[in-house]
MARTI-37382 format. One line per 4 residues: number of its first residue (from 0); their letters; for each residue x, y, z of N, C-alpha, C. Coordinates in nm, 4 decimals, decimal comma. Layout:
<pts>
NUM	A	X:Y:Z:X:Y:Z:X:Y:Z | ... $
</pts>
This chain:
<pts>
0	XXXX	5,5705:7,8998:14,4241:5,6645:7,8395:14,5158:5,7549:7,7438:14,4392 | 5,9130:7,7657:14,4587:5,9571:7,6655:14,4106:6,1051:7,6649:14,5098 | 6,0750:7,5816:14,6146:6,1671:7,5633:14,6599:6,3047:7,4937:14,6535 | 6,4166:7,5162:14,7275:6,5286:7,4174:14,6602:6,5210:7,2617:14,6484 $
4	XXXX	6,3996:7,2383:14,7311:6,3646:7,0616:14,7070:6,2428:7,0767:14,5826 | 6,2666:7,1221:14,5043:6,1689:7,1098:14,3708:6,2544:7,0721:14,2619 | 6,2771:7,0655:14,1907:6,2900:7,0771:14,0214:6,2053:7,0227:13,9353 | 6,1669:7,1550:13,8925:6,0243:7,0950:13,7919:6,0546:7,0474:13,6386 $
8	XXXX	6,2396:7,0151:13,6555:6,2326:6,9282:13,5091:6,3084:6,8097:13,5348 | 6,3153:6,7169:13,6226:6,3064:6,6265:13,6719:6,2166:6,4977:13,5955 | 6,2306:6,4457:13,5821:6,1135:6,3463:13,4602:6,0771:6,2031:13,5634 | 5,9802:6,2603:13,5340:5,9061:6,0801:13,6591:6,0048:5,9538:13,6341 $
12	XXXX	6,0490:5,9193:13,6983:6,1188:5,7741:13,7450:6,0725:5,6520:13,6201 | 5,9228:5,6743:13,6366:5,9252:5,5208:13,5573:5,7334:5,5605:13,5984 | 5,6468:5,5018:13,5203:5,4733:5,5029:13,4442:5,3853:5,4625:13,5483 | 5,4635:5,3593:13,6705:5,4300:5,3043:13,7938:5,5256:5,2888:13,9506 $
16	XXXX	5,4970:5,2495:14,0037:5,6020:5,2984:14,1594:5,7145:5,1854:14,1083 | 5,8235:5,2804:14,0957:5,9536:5,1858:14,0676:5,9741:5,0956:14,1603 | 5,9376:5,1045:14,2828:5,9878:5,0037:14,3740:5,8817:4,8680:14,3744 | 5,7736:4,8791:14,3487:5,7044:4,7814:14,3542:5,7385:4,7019:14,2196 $
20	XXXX	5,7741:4,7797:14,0833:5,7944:4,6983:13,9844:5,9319:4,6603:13,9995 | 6,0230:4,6245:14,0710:6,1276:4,6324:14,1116:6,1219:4,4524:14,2015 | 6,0037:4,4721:14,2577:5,9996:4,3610:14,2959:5,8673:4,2345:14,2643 | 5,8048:4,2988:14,1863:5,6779:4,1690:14,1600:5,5599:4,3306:14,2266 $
24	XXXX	5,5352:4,3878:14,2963:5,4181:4,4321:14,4094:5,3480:4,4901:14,3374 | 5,2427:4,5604:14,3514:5,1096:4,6124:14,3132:5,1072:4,7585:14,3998 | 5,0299:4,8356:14,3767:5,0000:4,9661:14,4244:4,8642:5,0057:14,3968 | 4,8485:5,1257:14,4924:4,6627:5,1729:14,5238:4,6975:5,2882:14,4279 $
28	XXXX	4,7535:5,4051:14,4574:4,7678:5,4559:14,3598:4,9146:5,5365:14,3726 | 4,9468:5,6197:14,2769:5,1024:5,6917:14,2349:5,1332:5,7854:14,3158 | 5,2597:5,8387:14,3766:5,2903:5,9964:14,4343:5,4689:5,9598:14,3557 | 5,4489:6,1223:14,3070:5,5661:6,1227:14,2193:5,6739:6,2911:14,3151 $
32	XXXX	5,7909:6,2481:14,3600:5,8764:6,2957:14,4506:5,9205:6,4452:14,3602 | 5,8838:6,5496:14,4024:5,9047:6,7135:14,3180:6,0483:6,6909:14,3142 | 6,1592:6,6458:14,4030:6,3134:6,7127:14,3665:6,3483:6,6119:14,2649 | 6,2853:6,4887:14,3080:6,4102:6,3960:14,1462:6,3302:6,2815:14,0479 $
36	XXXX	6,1940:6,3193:14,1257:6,0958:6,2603:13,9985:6,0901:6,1157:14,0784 | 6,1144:6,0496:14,1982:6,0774:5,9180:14,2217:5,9199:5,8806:14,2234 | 5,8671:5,8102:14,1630:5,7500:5,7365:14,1569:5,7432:5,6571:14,2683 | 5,6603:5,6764:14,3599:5,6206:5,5779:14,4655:5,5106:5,5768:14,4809 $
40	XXXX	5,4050:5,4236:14,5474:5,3224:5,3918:14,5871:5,2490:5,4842:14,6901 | 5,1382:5,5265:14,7307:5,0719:5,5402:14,8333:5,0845:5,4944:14,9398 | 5,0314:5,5841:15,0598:5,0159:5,5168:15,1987:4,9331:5,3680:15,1700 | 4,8038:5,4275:15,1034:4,6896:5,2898:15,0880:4,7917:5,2151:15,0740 $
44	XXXX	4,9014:5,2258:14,9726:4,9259:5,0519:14,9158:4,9873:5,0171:15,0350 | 5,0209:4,8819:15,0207:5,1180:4,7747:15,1157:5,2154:4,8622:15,1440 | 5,3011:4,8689:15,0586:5,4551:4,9101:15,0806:5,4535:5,0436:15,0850 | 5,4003:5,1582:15,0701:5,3972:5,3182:15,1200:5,5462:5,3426:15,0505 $
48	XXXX	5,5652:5,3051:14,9148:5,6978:5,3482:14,9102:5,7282:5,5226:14,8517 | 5,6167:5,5696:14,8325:5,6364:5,7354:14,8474:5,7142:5,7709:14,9958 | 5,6498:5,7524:15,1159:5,6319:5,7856:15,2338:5,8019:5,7530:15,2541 | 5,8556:5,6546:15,2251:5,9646:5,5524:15,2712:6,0702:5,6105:15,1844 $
52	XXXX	6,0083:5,6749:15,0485:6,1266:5,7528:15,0029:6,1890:5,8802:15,0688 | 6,0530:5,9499:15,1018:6,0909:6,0510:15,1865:6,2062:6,0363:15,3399 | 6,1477:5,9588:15,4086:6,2274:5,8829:15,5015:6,3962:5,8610:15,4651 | 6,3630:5,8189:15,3504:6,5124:5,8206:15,3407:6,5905:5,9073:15,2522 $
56	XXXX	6,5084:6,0039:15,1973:6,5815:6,1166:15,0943:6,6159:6,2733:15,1720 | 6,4864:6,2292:15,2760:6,4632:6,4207:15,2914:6,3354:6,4566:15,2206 | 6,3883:6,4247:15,0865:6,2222:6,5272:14,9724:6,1144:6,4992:15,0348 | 6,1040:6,6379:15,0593:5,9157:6,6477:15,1611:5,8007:6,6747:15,0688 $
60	XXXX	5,8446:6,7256:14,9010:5,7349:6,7502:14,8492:5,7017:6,6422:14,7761 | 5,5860:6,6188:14,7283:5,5487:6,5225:14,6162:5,3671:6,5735:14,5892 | 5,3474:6,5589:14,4330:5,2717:6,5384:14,3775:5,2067:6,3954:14,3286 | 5,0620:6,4172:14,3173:4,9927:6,2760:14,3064:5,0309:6,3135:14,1504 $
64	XXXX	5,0797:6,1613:14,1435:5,1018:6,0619:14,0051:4,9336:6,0477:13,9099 | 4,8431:6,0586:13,9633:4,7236:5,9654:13,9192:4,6464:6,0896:13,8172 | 4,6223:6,0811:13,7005:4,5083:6,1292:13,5992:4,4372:6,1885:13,6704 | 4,4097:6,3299:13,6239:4,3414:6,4310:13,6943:4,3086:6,4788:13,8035 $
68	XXXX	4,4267:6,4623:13,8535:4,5099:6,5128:14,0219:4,6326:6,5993:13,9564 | 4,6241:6,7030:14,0813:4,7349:6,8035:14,0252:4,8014:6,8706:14,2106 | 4,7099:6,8153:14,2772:4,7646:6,8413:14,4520:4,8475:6,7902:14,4888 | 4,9403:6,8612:14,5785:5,1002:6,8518:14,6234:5,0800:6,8402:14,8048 $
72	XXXX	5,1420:6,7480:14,8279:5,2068:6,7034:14,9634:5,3190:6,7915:15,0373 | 5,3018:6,8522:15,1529:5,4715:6,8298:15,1879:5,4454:6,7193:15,3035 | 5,5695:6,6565:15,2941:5,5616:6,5426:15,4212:5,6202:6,6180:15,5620 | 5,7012:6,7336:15,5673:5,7407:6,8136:15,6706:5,6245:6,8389:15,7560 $
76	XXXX	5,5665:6,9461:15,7003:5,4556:6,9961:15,7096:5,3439:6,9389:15,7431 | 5,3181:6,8272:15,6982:5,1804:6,7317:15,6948:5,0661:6,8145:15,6830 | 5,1178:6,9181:15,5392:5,0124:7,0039:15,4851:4,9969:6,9881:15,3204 | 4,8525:7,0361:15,2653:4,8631:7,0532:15,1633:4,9251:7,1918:15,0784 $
80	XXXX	5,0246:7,1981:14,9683:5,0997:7,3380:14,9515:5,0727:7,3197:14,8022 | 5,0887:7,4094:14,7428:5,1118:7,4298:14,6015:5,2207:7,4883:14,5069 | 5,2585:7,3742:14,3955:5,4096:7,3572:14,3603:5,3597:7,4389:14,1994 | 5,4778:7,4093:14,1361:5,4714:7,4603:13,9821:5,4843:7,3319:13,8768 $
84	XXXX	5,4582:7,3562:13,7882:5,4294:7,2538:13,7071:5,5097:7,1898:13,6750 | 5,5134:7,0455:13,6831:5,6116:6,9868:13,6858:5,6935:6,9065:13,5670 | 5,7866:6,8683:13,5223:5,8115:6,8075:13,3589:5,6945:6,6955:13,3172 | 5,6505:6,6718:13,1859:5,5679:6,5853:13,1594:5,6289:6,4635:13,1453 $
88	XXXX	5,5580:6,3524:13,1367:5,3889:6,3485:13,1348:5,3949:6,3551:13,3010 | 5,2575:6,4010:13,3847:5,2560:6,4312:13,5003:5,1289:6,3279:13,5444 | 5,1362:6,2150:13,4896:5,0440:6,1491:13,5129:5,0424:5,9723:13,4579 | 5,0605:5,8926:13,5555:5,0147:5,7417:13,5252:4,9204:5,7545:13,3986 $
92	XXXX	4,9504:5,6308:13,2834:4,9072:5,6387:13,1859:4,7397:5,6462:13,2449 | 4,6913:5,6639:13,1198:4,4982:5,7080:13,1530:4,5158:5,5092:13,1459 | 4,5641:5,4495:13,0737:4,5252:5,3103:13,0114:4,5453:5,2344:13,1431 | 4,6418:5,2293:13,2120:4,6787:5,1571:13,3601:4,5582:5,1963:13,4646 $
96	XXXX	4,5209:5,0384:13,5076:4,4308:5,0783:13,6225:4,4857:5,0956:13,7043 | 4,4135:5,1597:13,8201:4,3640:5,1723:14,0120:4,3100:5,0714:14,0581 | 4,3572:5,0134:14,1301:4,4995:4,9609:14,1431:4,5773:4,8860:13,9975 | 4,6935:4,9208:14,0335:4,7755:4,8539:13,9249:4,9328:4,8181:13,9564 $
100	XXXX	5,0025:4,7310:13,8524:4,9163:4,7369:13,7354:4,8747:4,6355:13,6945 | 4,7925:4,6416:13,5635:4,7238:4,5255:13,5280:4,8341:4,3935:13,5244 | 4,7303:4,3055:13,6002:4,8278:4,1640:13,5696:4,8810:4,1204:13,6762 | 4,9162:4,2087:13,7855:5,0315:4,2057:13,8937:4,9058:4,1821:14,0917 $
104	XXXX	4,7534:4,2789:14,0487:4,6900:4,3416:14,1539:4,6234:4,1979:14,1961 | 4,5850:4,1279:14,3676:4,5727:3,9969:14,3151:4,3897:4,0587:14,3343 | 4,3211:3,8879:14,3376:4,1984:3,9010:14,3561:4,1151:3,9697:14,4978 | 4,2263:3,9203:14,5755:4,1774:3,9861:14,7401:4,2811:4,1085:14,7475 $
108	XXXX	4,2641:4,2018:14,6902:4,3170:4,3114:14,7449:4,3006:4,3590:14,8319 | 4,1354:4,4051:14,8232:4,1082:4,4845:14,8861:4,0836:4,4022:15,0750 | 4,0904:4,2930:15,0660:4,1326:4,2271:15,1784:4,2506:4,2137:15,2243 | 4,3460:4,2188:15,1789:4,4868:4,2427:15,1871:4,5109:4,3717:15,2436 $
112	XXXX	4,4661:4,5069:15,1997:4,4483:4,6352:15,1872:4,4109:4,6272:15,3755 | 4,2732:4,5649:15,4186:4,1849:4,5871:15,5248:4,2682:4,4990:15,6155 | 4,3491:4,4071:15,6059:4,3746:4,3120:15,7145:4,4957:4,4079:15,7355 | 4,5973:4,4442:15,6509:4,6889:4,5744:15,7028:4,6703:4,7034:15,7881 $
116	XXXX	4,5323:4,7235:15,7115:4,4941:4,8821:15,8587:4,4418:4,7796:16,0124 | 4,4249:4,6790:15,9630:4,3647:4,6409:16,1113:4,4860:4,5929:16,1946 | 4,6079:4,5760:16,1216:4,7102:4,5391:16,2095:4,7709:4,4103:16,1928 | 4,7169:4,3245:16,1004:4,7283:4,1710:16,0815:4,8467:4,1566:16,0075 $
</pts>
């Protein structure tokens, strides 16, 4: 499958979600956009800026960013589909943690993380 919202030589945006390093933020983990390579955050994280790119691009496909993940999203669909391989590197450095990145993630994340699904 390679639809007209793909291009698989497209080169990832940037090693972590451009938008969070853009502003100071932190992320749970990577989704990297199949038509133009945007790096965005996860639903988990705060800012969902994968989700929010879509919202505002159209691009429904994306692949997970994260080391030894290779499964593709469409956001249309709200299915899992399978894409073609995409330009390298296809993966957040192995060296950067979950969450990351280092330096930026605070001590209460994962409270931060829980007071957001609860609505707070």
């Amino acid at each position: 499958m390679t639809p007209a919202q793909i291009d698989p030589t497209a080169p990832p945006s940037s090693a972590g979600c451009i938008d969070c390093d853009a502003h100071g933020g932190w992320w749970v983990h990577l989704r990297r956009c199949a038509a133009c390579g945007h790096v965005g955050c996860c639903d988990d994280s705060l800012s969902r800026h994968a989700t929010a790119h879509w919202h505002s691009t159209g691009h429904r496909y994306i692949q997970s960013f994260e080391p030894g993940e290779d499964w593709w999203w469409d956001y249309q669909e709200e299915a899992m589909v399978d894409g073609p391989d995409l330009a390298a590197p296809t993966s957040r450095p192995e060296s950067q943690p979950s969450p990351g990145p280092e330096g930026r993630v605070p001590p209460d994340w994962r409270r931060q993380l829980a007071a957001r699904a609860a609505g707070r």
